[in-house]
KEFIMI-434610 format. One record per residue (C-alpha): chain; residue in one letter; z, x, y. Coordinates in Angstrom, 1 decimal, always signed. Example, Ala and Ser with C-alpha at 12.3 -4.5 7.8 and 13.67 -1.06 7.14 Angstrom:
2
- A|a|+7.8|+12.3|-4.5
- A|s|+7.1|+13.7|-1.1
This chain:
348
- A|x|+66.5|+47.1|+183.1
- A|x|+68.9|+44.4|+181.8
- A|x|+68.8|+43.6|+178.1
- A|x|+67.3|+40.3|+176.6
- A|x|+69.7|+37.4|+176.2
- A|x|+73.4|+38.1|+174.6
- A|x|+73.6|+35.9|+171.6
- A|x|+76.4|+33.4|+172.2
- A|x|+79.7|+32.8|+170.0
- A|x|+79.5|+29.2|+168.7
- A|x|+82.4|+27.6|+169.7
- A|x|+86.1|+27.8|+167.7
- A|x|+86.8|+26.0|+165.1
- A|x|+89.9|+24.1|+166.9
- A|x|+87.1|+23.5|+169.9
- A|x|+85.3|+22.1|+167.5
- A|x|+88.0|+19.9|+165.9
- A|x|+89.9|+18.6|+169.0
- A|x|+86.8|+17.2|+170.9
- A|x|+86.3|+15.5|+167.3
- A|x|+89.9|+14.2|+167.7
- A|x|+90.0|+12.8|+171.0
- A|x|+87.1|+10.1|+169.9
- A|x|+88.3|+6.1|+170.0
- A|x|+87.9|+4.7|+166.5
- A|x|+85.3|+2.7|+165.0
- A|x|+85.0|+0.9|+161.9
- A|x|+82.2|+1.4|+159.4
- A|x|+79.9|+4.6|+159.0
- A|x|+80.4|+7.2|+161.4
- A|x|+76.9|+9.5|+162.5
- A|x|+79.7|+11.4|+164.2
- A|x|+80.8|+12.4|+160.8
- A|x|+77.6|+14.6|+159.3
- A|x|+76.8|+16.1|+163.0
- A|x|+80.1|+17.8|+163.1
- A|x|+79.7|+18.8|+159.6
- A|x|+76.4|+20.3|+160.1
- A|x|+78.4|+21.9|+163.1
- A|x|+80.9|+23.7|+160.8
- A|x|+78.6|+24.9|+158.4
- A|x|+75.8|+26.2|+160.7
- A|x|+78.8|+28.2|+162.2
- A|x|+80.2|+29.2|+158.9
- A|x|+83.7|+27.5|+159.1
- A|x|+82.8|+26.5|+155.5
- A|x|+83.2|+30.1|+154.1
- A|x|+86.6|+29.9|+152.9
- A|x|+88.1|+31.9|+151.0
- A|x|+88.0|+31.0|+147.0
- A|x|+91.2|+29.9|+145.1
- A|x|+92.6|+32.5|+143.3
- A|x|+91.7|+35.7|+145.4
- A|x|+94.8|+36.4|+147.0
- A|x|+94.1|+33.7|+150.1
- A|x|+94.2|+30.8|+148.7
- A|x|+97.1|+29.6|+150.9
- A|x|+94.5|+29.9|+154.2
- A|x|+92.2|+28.1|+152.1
- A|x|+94.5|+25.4|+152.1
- A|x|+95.9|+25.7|+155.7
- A|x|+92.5|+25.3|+157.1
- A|x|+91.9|+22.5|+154.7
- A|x|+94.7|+20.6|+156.0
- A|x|+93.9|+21.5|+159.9
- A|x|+91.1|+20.1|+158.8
- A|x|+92.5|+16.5|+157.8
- A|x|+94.8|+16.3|+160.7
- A|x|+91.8|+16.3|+162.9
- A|x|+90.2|+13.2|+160.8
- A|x|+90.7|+12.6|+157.3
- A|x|+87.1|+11.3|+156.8
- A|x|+85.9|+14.7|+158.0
- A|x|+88.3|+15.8|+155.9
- A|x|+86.5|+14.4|+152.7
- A|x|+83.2|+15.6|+153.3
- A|x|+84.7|+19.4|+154.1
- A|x|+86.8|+19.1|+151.0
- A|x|+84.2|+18.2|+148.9
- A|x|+81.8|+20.7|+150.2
- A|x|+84.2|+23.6|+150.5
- A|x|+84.9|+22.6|+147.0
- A|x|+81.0|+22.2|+145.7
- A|x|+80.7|+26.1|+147.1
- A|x|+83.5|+27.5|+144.9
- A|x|+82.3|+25.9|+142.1
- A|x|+78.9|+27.8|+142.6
- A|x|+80.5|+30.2|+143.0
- A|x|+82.5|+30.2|+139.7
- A|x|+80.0|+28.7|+137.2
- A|x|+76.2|+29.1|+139.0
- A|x|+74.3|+32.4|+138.9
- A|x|+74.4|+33.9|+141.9
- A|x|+70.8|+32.9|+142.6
- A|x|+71.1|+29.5|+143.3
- A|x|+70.7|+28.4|+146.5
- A|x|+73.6|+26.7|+148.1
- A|x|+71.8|+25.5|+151.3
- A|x|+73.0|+21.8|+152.7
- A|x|+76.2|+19.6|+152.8
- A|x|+77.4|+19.4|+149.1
- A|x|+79.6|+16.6|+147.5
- A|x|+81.0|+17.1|+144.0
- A|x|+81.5|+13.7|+142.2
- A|x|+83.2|+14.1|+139.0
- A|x|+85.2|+10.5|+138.6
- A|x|+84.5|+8.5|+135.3
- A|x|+85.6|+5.2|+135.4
- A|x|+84.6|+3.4|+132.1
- A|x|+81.7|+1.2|+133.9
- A|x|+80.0|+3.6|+135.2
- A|x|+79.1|+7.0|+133.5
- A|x|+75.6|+9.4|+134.4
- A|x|+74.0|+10.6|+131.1
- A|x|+71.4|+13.2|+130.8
- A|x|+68.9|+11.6|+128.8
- A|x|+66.3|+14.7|+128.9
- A|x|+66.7|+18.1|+128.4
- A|x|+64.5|+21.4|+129.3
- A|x|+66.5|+24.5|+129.9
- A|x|+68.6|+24.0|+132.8
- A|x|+66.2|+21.0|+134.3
- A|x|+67.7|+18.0|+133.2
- A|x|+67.1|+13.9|+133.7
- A|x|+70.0|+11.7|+134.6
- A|x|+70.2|+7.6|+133.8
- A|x|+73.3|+5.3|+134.4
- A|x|+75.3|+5.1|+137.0
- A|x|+77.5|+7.4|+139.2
- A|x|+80.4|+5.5|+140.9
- A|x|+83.2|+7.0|+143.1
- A|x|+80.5|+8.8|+145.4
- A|x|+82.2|+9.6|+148.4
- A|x|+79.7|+10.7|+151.8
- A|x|+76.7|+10.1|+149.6
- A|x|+74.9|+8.4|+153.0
- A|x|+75.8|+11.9|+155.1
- A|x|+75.5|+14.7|+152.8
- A|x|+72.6|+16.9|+151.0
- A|x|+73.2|+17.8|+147.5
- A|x|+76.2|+16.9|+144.8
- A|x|+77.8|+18.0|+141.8
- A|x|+78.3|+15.3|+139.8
- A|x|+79.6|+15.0|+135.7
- A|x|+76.9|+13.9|+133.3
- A|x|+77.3|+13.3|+129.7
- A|x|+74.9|+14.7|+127.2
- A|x|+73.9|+14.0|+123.9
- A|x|+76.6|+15.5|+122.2
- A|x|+79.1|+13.3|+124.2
- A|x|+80.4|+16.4|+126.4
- A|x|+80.7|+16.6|+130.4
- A|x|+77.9|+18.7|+131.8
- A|x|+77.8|+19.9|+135.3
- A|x|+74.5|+18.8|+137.0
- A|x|+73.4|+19.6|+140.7
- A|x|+71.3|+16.7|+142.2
- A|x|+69.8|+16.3|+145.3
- A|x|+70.4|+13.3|+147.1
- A|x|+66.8|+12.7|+148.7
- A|x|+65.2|+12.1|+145.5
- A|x|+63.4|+8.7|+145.0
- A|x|+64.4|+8.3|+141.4
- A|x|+67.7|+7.5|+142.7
- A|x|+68.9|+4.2|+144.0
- A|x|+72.2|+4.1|+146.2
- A|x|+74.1|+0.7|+145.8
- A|x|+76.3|+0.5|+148.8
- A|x|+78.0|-3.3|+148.3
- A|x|+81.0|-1.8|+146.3
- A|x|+83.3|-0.4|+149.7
- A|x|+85.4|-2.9|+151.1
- A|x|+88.0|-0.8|+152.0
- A|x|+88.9|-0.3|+156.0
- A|x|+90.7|+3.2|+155.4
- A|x|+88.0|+5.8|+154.8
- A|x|+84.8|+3.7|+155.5
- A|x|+83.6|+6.4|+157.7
- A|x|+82.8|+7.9|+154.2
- A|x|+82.0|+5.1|+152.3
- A|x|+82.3|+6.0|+148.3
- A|x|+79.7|+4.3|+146.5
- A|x|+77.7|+3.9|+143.5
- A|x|+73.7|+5.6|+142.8
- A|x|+71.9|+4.5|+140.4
- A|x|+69.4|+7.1|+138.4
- A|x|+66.2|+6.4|+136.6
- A|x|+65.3|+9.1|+134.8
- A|x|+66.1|+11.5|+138.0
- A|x|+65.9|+15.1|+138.4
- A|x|+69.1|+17.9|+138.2
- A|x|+69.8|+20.9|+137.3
- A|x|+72.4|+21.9|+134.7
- A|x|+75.5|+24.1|+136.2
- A|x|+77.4|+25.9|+133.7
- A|x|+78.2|+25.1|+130.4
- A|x|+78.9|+21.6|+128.4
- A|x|+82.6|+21.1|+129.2
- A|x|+83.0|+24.4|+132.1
- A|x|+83.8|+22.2|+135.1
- A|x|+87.1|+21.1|+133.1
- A|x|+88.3|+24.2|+131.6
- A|x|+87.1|+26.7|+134.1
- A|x|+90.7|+27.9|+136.6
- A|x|+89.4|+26.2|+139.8
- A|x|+89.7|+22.8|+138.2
- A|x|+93.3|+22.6|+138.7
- A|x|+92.8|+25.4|+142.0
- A|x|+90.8|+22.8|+143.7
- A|x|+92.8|+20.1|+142.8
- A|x|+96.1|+21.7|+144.9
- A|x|+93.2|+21.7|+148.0
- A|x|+93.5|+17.6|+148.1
- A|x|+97.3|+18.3|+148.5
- A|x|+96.5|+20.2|+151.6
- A|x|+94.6|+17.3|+152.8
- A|x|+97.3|+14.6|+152.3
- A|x|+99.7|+17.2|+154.2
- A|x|+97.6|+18.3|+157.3
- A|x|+97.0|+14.2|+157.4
- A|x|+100.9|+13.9|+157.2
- A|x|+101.9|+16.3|+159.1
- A|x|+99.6|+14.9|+162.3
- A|x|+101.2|+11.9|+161.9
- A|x|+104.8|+13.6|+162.5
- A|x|+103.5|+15.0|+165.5
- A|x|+103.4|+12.0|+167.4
- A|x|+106.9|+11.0|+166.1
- A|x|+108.3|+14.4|+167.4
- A|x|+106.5|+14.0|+170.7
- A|x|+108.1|+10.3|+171.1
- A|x|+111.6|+12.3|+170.6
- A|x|+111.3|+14.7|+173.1
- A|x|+110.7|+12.2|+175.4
- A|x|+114.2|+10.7|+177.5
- A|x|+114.3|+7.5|+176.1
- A|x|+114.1|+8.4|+172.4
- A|x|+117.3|+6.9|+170.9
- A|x|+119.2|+8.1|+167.6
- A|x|+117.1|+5.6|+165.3
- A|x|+113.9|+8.1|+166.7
- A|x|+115.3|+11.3|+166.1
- A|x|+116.8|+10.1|+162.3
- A|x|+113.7|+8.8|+161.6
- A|x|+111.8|+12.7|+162.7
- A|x|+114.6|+14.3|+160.5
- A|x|+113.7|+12.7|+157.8
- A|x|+110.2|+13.2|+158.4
- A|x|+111.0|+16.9|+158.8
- A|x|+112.9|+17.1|+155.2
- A|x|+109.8|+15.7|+154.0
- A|x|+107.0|+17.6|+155.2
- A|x|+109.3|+20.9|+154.9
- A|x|+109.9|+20.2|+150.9
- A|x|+106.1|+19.8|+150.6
- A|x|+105.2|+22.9|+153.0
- A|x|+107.1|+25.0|+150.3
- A|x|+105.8|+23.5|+147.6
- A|x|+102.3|+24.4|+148.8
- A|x|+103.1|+27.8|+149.8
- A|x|+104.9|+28.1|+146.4
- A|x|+101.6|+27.1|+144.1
- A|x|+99.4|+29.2|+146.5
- A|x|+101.5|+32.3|+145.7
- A|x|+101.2|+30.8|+141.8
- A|x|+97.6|+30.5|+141.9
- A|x|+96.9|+33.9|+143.5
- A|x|+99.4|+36.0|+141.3
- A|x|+97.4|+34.2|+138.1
- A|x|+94.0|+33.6|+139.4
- A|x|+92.7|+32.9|+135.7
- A|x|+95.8|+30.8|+134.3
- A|x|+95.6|+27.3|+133.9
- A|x|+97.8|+25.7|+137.2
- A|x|+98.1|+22.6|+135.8
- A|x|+101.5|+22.8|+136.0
- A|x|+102.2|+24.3|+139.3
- A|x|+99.2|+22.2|+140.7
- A|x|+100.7|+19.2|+139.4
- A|x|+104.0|+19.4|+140.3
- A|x|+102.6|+20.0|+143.9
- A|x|+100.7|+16.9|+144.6
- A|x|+103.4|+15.4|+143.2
- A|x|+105.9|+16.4|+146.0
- A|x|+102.9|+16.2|+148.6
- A|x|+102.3|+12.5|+147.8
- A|x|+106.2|+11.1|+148.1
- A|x|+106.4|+13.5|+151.6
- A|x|+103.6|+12.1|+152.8
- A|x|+104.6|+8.5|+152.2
- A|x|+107.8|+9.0|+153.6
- A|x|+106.4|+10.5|+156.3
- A|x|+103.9|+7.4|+157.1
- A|x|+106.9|+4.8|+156.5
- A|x|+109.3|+6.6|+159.0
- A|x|+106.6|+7.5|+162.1
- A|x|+105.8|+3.6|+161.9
- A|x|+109.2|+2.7|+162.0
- A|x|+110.0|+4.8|+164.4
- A|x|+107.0|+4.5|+166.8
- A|x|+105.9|+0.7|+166.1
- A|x|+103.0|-1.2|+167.1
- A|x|+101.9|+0.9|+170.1
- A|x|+99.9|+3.7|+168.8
- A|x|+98.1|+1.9|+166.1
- A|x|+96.6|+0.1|+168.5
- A|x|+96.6|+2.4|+171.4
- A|x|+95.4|+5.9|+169.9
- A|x|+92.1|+6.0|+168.3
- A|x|+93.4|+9.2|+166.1
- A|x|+96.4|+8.0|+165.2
- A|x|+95.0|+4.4|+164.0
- A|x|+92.6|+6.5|+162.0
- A|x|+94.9|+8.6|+160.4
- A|x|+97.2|+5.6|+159.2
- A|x|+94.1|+3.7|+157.9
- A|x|+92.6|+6.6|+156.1
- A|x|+95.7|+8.0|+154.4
- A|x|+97.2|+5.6|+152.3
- A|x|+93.4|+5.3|+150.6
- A|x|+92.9|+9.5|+150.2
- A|x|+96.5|+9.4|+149.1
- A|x|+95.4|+6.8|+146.0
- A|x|+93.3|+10.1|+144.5
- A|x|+96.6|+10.6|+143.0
- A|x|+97.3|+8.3|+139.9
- A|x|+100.4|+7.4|+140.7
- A|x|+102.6|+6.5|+137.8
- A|x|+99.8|+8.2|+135.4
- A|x|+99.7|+11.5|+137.5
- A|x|+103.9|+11.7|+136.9
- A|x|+103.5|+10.8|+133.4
- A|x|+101.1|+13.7|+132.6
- A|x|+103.4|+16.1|+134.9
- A|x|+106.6|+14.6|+132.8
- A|x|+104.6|+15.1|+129.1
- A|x|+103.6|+18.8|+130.6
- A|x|+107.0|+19.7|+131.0
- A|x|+108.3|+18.4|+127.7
- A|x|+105.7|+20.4|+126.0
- A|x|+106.9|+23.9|+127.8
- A|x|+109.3|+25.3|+126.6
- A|x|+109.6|+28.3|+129.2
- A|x|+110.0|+26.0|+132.5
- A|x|+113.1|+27.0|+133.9
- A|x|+114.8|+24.7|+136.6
- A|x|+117.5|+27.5|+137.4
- A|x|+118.0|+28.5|+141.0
């Protein structure tokens, strides 16, 4: 007699991914979004391997296949990918994990969650939260209180609470609306208390997960090239084409090394502080990836922004994920790091 039914294989990640791809764009919220999400976790393609254990570099690879598809996916799969290793790093190993998780730890001065009750690890939040990226589509965040020793304090929150008020008038922005960031509002709401006072900055995988946005901006990047080098194999291509794709090589090659270079950092001192390495990365990232995004739209012009629902996407969404970088500030701290280390050698 036959057996009962064979359990069946969900489908592969890139199966997963390309249909995702192929879909014309829309402006605005996309329900698309947290079904594919939901997708990816229920078939485990969120169980990546954590920074600093000798992978960290296939974290980061499927991280940036990841944002090639679509960078709005790309946000709610960082920041979830991202919420897990922090559990994993600072939460007992009790804590359930179940849900899509954001983690929200921006602190502009207007806006700043305090925990304004204390009992154990149960905490109560008031203020404001601002920067809160997929807060419409996802379960549960980690987000940065202050408590009342004016410290940051690590608190999990679940997003269907009724204490908390979701103002969603801030976003204006066209690039990244598919995951709107936006403010919440809390009134005495309920969290619970990750960590210690102060962990979430000090711990390793602060700067770890920071090189993981890198990998976003290059999978992003490095999708847009594609189209460049498909335009070049193509008869007509003339030299203007093919300079602009060298270029566009030399870029995305100088921050493929500097990615595999901080992954082999991280994983050879998986409890140093990479804010260094890390750094320095998302610094080359950044300047390849604009280059990259001024040379495809030279090269290609007007047609597939308005023709190819991915690529419009892409060169929407980019320049606004880019802009997690602080520009200016960002090389500033880099440029007072290394004036403060006296070991950095630039020698070949």
């Amino acid at each position: 007699m036959l057996s009962t039914a064979t359990a069946i294989a969900p489908p592969s990640l890139d199966t997963l991914l390309d249909g995702f791809t192929a879909r014309p764009a829309a402006p605005g919220l996309d329900a698309a979004l947290e079904t594919l999400m939901r997708s990816l976790c229920g078939s485990h393609y969120d169980a990546l391997p954590l920074p600093g254990q000798g992978r960290t570099l296939q974290r980061w690879q499927t991280l940036a296949r990841v944002a090639g598809c679509d960078l709005g996916l790309a946000k709610l799969y960082e920041g979830h990918t991202d919420a897990l290793a922090i559990l994993a790093e600072c939460a007992p190993t009790s804590f359930a994990r179940e849900g899509i998780w954001g983690v929200w730890a921006s602190e502009p001065p207007d806006a700043r969650a305090r925990i304004v009750a204390r009992d154990g690890d149960q905490v109560r939040l008031g203020g404001r939260k601002a920067w809160c990226s997929g807060a419409l589509q996802i379960d549960r965040a980690l987000i940065t209180a202050w408590d009342g020793d004016d410290r940051p304090q690590l608190v999990a929150i679940d997003l269907k609470h009724s204490t908390q008020r979701v103002t969603t008038q801030g976003w204006q922005a066209v690039g990244m609306a598919s995951t709107a960031s936006i403010e919440i509002d809390f009134d005495h709401s309920p969290g619970i208390a990750i960590g210690a006072p102060g962990q979430y900055l000090d711990r390793p995988g602060f700067w770890q997960g920071g090189g993981g946005i890198a990998a976003c901006w290059y999978g992003a990047a490095e999708a847009l090239a594609r189209y460049l080098r498909e335009h070049c194999r193509k008869p007509q291509a003339d030299a203007h084409a093919q300079a602009h794709l060298g270029a566009a090589d030399m870029a995305l090659q100088g921050a493929r090394l500097a990615l595999h270079d901080c992954a082999r950092w991280i994983d050879r001192h998986p409890a140093a502080n990479a804010e260094l390495p890390v750094r320095r990365t998302r610094a080359v990232v950044e300047a390849a990836a604009g280059d990259v995004i001024r040379h495809v739209g030279r090269a290609l012009g007007a047609t597939p922004f308005c023709r190819s629902g991915h690529f419009a996407r892409l060169s929407a969404d980019l320049p606004v994920y880019l802009r997690q970088s602080h520009a200016e500030r960002d090389l500033a701290a880099l440029g007072q790091h290394l004036a403060g280390t006296v070991s950095e050698d630039w020698s070949l």
